[in-house]
N, C-alpha and C positions, 0 to 999 in steps of 0.2 A: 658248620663243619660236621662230619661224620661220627667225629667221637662226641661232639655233642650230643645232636640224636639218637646216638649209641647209647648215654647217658640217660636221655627224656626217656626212650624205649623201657629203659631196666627201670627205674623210679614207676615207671607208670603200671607195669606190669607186677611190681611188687606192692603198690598203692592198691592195684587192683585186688591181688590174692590178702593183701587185709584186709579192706572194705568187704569180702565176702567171709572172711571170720569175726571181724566185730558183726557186723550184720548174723553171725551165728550158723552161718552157713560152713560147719566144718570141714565136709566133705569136699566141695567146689576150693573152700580155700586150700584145704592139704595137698588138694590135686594142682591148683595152681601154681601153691609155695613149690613141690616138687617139678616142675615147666620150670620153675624158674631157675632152680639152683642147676637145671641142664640145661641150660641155654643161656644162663650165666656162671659159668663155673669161675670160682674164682672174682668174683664180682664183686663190688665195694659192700653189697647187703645179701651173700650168698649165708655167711654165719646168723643172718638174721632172719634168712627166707627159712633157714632149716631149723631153727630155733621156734619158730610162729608154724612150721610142718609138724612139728613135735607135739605142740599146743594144740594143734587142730587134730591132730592123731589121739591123744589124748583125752581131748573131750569128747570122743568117738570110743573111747573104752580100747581100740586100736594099740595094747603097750609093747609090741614088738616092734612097729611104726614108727611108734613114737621115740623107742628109746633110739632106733638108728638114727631118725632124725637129730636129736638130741647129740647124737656122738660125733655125726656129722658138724655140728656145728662145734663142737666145743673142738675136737680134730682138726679143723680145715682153720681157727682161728684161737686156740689159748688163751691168748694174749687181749683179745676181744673183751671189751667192759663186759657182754654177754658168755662167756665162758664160766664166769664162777655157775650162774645161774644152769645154762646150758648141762653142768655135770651137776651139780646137785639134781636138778630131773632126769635127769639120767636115772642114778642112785634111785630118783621115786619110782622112776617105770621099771628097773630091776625088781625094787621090792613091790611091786602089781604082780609083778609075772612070776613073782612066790619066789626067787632067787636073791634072799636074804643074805647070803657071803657075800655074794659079787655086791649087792647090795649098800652094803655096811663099809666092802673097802672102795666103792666110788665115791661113796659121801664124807668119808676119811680124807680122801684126794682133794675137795672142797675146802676143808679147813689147811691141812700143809700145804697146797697150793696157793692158793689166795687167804691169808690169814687174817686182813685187813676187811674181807667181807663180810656183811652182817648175817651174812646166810649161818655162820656154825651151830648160834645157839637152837635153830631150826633142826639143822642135821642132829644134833643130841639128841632132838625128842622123837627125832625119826630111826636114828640108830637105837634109842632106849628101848623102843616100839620093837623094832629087828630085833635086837639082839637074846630081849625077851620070849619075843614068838619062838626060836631058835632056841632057846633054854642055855644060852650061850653068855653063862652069870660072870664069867670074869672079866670079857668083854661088855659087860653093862656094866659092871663098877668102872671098868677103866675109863668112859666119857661121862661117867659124875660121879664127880667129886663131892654132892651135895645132894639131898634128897628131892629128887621133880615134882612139880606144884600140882599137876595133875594128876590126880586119883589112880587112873589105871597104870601111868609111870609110876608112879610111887607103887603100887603091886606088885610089879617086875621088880622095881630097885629092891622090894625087901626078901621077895625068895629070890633074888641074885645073893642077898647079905646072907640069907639063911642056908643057902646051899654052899656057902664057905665058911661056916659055921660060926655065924655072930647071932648068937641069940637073943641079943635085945632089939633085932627085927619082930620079935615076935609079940611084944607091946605094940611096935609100932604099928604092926596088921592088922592084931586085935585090935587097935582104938580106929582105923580104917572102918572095919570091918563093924564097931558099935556103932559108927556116926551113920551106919545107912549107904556110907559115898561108895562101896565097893562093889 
């Protein structure tokens, strides 16, 4: 029947534009993922043709690319098991392209949207990272609650503490700062 092979068609030509990104060929696959989501608009694997366009824009250093792609997919599908994912890359191709606000409230969108996703403890160390660069200290105490196990989080979190005036951040730098890790 027609929608059958309507069906082989789209399968084959999205099997296609992967097999030319696992194979590592980013450029052919980003060019094919985008064929695909216009000639299937709307299509059972279009959130996921633009999802694997973002990836392949991405590992091309391409993060204006990549983040439409990105929005494209998480937009045209929310609901989509690839939606949490789809906006948290988002949020990472924002903060690529030095747009640390936008940044910060896409990856925000990640946790109250989908709260059940393992992605949030991820966006912490990536909003800690943002919000630090920003110097933006009240917004880094607000997504921890608890000191970050990595060195250079843990930096940010203590001039976040010290620029709101808690001074026994300032042990806590110094012995950072004795151990070598800083």
């Amino acid at each position: 029947s027609p929608g059958t092979s309507m069906a082989a068609a789209e399968q084959s030509d999205f099997d296609r534009a992967m097999a030319a990104y696992e194979e590592g060929d980013f450029a052919s696959a980003a060019t094919q993922f985008e064929a695909y989501t216009e000639t299937y608009p709307g299509g059972a694997l279009s959130a996921e043709a633009h999802f694997w366009r973002g990836e392949a824009e991405a590992a091309q250093g391409a993060w204006n690319r990549a983040a439409r792609a990105y929005l494209a997919s998480f937009s045209g599908s929310p609901e989509a098991p690839r939606a949490p994912e789809s906006l948290y890359r988002l949020g990472t191709s924002l903060q690529e392209l030095g747009q640390s606000d936008e940044a910060c409230l896409t990856l925000g969108e990640v946790e109250r949207r989908y709260p059940d996703s393992p992605l949030p403890n991820d966006i912490r160390q990536l909003a800690n990272v943002a919000y630090g660069k920003a110097e933006k200290w009240d917004a880094l105490l607000a997504v921890n609650s608890n000191e970050p196990s990595a060195t250079a989080r843990q930096c940010y979190y203590y001039q976040a503490k010290l620029a709101n005036g808690d001074d026994s951040a300032l042990q806590a730098a110094a012995d950072i700062w004795a151990s070598g890790q800083s």
